[in-house]
Backbone as a printed PyTorch tensor [residue, N CA C, xyz], in Angstrom:
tensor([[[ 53.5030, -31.3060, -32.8360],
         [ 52.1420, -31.1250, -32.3750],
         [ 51.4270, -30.1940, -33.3470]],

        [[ 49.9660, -30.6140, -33.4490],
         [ 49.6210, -29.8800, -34.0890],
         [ 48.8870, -28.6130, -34.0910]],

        [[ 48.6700, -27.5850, -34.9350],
         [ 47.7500, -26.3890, -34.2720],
         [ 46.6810, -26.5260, -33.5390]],

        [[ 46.1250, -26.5350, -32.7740],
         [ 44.6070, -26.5370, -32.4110],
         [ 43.9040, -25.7010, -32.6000]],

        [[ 42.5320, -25.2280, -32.6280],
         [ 41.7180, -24.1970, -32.8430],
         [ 41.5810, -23.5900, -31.2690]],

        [[ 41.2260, -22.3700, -31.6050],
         [ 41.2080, -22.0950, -30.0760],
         [ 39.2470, -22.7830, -29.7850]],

        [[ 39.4040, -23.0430, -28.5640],
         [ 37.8840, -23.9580, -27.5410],
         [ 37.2720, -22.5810, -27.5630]],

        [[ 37.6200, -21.5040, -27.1290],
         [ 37.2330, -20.1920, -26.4870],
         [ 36.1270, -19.1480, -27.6590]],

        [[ 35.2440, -18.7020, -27.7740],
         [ 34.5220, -17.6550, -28.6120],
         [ 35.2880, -16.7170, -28.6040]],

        [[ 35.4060, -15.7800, -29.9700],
         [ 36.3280, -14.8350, -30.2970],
         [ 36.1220, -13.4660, -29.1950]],

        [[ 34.8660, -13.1890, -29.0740],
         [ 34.5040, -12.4290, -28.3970],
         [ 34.7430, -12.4240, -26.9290]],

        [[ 34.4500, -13.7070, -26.0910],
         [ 35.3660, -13.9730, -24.7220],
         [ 36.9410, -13.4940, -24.8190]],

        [[ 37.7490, -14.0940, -25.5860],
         [ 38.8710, -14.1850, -26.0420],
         [ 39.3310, -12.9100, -25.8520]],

        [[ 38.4950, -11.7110, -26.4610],
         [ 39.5840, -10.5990, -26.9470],
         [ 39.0950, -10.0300, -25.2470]],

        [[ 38.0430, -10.3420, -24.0120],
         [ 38.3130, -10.0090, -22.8370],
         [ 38.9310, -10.2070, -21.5810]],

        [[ 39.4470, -11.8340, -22.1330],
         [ 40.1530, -12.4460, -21.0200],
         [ 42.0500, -11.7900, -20.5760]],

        [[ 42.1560, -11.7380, -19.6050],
         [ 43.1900, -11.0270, -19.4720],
         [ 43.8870, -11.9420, -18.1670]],

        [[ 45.1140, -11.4710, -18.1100],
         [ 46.1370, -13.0420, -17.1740],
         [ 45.8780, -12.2690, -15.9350]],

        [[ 45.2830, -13.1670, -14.7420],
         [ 45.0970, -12.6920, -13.3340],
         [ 46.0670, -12.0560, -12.7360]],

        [[ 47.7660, -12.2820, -13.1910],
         [ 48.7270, -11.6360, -12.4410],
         [ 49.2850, -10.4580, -12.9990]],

        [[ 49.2220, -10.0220, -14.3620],
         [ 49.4780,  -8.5360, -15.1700],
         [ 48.1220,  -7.9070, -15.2870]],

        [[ 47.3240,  -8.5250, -15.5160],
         [ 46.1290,  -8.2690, -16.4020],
         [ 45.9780,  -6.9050, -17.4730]],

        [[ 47.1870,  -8.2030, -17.8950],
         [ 47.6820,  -8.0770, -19.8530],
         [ 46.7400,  -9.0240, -20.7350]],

        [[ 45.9120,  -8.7060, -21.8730],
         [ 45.2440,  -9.6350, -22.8420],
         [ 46.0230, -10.8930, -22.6840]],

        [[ 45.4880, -12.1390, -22.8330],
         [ 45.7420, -13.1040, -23.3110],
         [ 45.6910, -13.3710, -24.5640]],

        [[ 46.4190, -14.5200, -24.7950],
         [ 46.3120, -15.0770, -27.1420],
         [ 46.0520, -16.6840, -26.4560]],

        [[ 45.3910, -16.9730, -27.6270],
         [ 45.5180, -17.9570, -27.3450],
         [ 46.9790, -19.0590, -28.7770]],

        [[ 47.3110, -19.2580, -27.4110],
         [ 48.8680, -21.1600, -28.2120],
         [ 48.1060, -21.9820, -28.7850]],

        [[ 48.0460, -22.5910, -30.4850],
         [ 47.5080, -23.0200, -30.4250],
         [ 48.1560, -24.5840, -30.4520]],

        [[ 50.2120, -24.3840, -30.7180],
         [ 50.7000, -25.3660, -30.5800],
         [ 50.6290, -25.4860, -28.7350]],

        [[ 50.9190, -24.9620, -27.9470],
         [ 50.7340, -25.5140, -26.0130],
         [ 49.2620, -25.6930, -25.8940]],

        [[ 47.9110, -25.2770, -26.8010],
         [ 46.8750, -25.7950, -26.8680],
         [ 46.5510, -24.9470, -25.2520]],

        [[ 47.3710, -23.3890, -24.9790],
         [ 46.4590, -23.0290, -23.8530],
         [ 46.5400, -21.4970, -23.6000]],

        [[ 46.1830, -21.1810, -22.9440],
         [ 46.4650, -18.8120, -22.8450],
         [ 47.5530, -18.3190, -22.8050]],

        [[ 48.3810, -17.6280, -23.4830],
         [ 49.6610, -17.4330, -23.2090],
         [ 49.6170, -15.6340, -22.6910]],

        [[ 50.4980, -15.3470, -22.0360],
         [ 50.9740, -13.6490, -21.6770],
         [ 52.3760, -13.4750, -21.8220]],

        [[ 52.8980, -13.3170, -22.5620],
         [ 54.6330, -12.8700, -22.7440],
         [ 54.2240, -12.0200, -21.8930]],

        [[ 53.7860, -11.2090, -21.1050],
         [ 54.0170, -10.3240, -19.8470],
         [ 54.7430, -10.5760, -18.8310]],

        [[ 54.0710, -11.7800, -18.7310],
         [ 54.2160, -12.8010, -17.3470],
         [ 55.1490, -13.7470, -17.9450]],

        [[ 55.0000, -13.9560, -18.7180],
         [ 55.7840, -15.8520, -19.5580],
         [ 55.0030, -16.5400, -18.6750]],

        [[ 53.7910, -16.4760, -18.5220],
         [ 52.9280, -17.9290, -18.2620],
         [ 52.0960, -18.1760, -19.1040]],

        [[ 51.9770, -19.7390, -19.1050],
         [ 50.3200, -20.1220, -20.3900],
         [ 49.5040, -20.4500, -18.7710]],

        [[ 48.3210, -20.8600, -19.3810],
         [ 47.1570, -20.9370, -18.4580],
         [ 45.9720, -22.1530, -19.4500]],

        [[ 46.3150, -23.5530, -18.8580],
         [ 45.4040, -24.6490, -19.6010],
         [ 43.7450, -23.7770, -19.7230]],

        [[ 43.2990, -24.6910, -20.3930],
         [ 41.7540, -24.8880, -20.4730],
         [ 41.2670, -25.9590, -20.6530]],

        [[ 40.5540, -26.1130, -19.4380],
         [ 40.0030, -27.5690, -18.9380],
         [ 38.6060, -27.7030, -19.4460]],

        [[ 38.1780, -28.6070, -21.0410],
         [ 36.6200, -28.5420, -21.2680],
         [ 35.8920, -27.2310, -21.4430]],

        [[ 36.9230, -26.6890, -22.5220],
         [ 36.4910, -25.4610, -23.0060],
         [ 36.3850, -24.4670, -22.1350]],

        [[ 36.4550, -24.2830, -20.8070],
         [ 37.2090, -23.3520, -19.6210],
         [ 38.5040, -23.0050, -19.3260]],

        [[ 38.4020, -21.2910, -19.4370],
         [ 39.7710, -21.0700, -19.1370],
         [ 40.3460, -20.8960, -17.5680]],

        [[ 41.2280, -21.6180, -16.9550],
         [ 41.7950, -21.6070, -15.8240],
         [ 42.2630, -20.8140, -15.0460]],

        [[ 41.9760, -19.5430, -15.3630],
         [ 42.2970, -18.1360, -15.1530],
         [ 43.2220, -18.3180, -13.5650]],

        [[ 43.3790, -18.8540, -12.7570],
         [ 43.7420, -18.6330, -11.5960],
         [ 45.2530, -18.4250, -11.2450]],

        [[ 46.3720, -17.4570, -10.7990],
         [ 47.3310, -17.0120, -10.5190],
         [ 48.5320, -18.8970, -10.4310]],

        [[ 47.6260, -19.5930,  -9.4440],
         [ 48.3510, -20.7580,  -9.4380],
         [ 48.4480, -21.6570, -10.4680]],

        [[ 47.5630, -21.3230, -10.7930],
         [ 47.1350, -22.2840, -12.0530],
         [ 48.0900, -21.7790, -13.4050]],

        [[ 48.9680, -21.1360, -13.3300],
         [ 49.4820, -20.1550, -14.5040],
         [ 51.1140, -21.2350, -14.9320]],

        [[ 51.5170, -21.5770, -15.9350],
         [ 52.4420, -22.4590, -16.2020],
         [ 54.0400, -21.6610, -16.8160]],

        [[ 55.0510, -21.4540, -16.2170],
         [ 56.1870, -20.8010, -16.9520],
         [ 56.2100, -21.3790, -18.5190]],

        [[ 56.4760, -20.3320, -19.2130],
         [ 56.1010, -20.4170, -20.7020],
         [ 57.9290, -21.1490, -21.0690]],

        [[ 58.3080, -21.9720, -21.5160],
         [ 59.5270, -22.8180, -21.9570],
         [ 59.7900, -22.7480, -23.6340]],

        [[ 61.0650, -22.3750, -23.8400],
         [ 60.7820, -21.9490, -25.5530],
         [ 61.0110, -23.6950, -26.3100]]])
């Protein structure tokens, strides 16, 4: 797979933080979604929105 660019503005980016640590997020650009090694969850983005929601959070798989 290939890199993707991140959808997100740099400036959103460096404020978004994971609903269940609220530890910064990075953005994957090979899982193409928010990652937190805090948590080991990614978090999609649906149409350039990030999915921020606790359920919505995906176990990170190496």
């Amino acid at each position: 797979m290939s890199e993707a660019a991140c959808p997100i503005e740099a400036w959103l980016l460096e404020r978004l933080v994971c609903p269940v640590t609220r530890m910064p997020l990075r953005w994957d650009g090979a899982r193409q979604m928010l990652v937190t090694e805090a948590a080991g969850l990614a978090y999609p983005v649906r149409d350039g929105v990030p999915v921020l929601l606790p359920e919505a959070g995906m176990p990170i798989t190496a």
